[in-house]
C-alpha positions as CSV (number, residue, x, y, z in Angstrom):
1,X,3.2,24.3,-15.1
2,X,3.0,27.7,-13.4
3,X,0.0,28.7,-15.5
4,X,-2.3,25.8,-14.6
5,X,-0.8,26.5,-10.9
6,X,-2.0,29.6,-10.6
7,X,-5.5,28.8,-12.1
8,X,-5.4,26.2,-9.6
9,X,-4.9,28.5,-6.4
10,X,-6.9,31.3,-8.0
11,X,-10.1,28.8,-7.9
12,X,-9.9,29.1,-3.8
13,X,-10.7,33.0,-4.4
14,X,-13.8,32.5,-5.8
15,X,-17.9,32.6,-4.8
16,X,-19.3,29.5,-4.4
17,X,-21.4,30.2,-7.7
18,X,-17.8,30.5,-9.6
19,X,-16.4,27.6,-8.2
20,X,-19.5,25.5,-9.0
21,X,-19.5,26.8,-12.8
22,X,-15.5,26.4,-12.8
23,X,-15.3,22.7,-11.0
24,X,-14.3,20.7,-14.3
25,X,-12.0,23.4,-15.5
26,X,-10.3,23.4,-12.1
27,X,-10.0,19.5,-12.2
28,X,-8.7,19.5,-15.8
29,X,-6.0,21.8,-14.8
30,X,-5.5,20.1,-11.7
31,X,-4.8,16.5,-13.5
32,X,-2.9,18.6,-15.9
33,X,-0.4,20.0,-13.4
34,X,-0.1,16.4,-11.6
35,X,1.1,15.2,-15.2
36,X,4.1,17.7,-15.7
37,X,3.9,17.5,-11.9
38,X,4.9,13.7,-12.8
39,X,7.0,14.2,-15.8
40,X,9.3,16.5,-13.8
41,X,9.8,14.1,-10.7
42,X,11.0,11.6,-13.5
43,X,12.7,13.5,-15.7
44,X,13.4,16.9,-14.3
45,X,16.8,18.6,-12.3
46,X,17.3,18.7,-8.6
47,X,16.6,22.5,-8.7
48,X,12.7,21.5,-10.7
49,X,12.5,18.7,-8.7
50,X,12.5,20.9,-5.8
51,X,10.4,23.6,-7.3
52,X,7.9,21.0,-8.0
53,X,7.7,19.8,-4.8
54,X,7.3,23.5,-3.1
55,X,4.4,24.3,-5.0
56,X,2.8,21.0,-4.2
57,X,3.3,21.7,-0.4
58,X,1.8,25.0,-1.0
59,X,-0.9,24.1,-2.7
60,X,-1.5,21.1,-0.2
61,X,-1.1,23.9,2.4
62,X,-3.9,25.6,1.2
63,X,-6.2,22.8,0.4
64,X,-6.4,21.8,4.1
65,X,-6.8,25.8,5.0
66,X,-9.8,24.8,2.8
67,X,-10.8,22.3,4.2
68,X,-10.9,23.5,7.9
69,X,-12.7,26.8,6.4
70,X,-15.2,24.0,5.2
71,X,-15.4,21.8,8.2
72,X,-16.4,25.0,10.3
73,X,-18.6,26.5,7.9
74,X,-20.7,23.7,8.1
75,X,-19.8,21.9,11.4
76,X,-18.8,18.7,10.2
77,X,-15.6,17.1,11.0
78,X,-12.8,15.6,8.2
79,X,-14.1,12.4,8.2
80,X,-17.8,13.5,7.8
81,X,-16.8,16.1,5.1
82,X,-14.8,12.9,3.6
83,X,-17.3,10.8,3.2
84,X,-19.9,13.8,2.1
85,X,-17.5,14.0,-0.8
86,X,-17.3,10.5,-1.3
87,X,-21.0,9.8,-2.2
88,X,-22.0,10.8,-5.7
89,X,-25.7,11.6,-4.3
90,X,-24.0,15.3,-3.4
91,X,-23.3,15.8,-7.4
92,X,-24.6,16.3,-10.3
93,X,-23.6,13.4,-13.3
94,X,-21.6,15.7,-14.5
95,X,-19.4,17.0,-11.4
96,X,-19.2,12.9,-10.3
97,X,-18.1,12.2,-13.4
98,X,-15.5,14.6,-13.7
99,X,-14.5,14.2,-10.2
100,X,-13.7,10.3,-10.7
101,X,-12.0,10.7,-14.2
102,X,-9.8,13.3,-12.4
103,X,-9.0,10.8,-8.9
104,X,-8.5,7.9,-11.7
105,X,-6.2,9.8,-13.9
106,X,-4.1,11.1,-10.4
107,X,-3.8,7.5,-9.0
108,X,-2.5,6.6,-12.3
109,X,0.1,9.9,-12.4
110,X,0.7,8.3,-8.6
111,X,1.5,5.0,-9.7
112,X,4.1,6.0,-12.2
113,X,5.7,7.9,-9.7
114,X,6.2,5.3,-7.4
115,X,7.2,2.6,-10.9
116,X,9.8,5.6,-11.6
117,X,11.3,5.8,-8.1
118,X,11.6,2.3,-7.2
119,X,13.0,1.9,-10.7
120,X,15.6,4.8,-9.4
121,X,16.0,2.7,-6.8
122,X,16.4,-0.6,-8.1
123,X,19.1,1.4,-10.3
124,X,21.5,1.9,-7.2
125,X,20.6,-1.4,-5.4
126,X,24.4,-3.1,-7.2
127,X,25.9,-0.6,-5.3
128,X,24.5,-1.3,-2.1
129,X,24.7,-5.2,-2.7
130,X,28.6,-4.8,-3.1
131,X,28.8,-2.7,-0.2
132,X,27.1,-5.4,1.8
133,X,28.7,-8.4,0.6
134,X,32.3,-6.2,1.6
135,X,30.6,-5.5,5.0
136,X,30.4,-9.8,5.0
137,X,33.7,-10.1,4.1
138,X,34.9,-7.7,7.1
139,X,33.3,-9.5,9.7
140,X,34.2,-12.7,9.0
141,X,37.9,-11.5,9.2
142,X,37.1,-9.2,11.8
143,X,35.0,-8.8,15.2
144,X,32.0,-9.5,14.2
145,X,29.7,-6.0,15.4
146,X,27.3,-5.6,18.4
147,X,24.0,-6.1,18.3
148,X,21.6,-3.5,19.2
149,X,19.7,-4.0,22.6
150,X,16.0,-3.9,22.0
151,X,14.3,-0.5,22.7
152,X,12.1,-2.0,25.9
153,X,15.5,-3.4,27.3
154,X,15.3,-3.7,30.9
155,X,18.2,-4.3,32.6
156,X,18.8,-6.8,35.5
């Protein structure tokens, strides 16, 4: 994971003629990372989870650097550069094609993250279920608890 990492942040170093001639390396390592990326928010310790996810921010840190470095160089805003890279007129066949293999492969890796955490969750749900039918059972031997007043509450 750190080697692909590094290639990854290495690529923002580079001319604009090396970045053109490295694009599909950069996205190959780039889906490669989101997979162990993936397999280590499933699988992985606290301590790698957290590792993991520092190296993400950083990279995501960077990216919008990037980004702005981008949106001044040519003076168009987010949304503009956005939908520059959304239109495959901008790319060759082969730089689309790469580019939607890699977005198709990371919404996948992005799915099964979220499938793996809300089956995490769904794992703890008994627990909060018994602690909520308990919380039942007190109030209806108890004083049943205030309600909250509304945030826009205006007193009279």
């Amino acid at each position: 994971m750190a080697g692909e990492y590094e290639r990854i942040m290495e690529f923002f170093n580079l001319s604009p003629e090396e970045k053109e001639e490295r694009l599909q390396e950069v996205f190959e390592d780039s889906v490669e990372y989101f997979e162990r990326f993936k397999h280590i928010m499933i699988n992985g310790t606290p301590e790698e989870k957290k590792q993991a996810v520092e190296r993400v921010m950083s990279m995501k840190k960077r990216i919008e650097e990037e980004t702005k470095k981008i949106c001044e160089k040519t003076g168009m805003t987010e949304q503009q550069l956005a939908q520059f890279s959304n239109d495959p007129k901008n790319f060759s066949p082969g730089q689309w094609e790469a580019i939607e293999s890699a977005k198709k492969k990371l919404d996948k890796g992005v799915g099964d993250i979220k499938k793996a955490a809300s089956a995490g969750a769904g794992k703890s749900a008994p627990v909060e279920e018994e602690s909520q039918n308990a919380s039942e059972e007190e109030q209806e031997g108890k004083l049943k608890k205030k309600r909250k007043k509304p945030k826009n509450w205006i007193q009279s």
